[in-house]
C-alpha positions as CSV (number, residue, x, y, z in Angstrom):
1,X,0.0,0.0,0.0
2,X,2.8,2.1,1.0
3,X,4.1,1.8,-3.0
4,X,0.8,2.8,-3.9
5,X,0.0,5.8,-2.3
6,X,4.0,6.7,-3.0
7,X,4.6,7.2,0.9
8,X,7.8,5.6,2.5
9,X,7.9,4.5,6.0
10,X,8.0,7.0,8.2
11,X,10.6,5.4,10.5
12,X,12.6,2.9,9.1
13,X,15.1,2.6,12.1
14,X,12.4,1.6,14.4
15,X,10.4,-0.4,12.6
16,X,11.0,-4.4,12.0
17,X,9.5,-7.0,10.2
18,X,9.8,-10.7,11.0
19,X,8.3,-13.7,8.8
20,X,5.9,-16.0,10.8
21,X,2.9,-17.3,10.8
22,X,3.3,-17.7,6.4
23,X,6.5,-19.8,7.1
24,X,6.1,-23.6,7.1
25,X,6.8,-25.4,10.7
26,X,8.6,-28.2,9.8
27,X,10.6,-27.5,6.4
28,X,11.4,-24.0,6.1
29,X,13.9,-24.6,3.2
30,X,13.4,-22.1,-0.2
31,X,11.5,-22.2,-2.5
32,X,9.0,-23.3,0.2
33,X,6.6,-25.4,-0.8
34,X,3.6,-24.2,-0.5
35,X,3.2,-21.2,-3.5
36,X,1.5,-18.0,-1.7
37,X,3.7,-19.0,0.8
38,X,7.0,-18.5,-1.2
39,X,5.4,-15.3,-2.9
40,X,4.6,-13.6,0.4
41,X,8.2,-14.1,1.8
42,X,9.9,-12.9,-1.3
43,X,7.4,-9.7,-0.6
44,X,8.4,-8.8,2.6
45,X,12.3,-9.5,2.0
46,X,11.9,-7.1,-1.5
47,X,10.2,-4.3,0.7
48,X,12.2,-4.3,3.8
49,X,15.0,-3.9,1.4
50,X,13.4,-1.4,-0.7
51,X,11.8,1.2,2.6
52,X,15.0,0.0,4.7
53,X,13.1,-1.7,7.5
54,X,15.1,-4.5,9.4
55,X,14.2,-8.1,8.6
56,X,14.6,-11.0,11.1
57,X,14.5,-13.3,8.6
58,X,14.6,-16.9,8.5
59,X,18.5,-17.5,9.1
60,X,18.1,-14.7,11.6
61,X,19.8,-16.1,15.0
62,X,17.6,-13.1,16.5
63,X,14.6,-15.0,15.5
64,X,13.4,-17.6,17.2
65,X,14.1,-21.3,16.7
66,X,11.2,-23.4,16.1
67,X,12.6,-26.7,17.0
């Protein structure tokens, strides 16, 4: 939306994004499996790059483990 309406984020150095409930619990190796899956990680990792927010992404050792 932000791309839309041509508006950046206002404050990139205290914002964050993190993939979760979209990634798969078991085999979280890329492509994933699962299509819309795929397609809405490669989303968020294209517009965290592009507004420079942080990403915790999957290899992240911020994130989380889920084993």
């Amino acid at each position: 939306m932000l791309r839309e309406l041509g508006l950046e984020v206002r404050f990139p150095g205290r914002t964050f994004a993190t993939a979760d409930h979209i990634v798969p619990t078991h085999d979280q190796s890329r492509p994933f499996e699962d299509s819309l899956a795929e397609e809405m990680m490669a989303s968020i990792e294209k517009s965290c790059r592009e507004f420079g927010v942080q990403l915790f992404g999957l290899d992240d050792p911020a994130r989380a483990s889920s084993t």
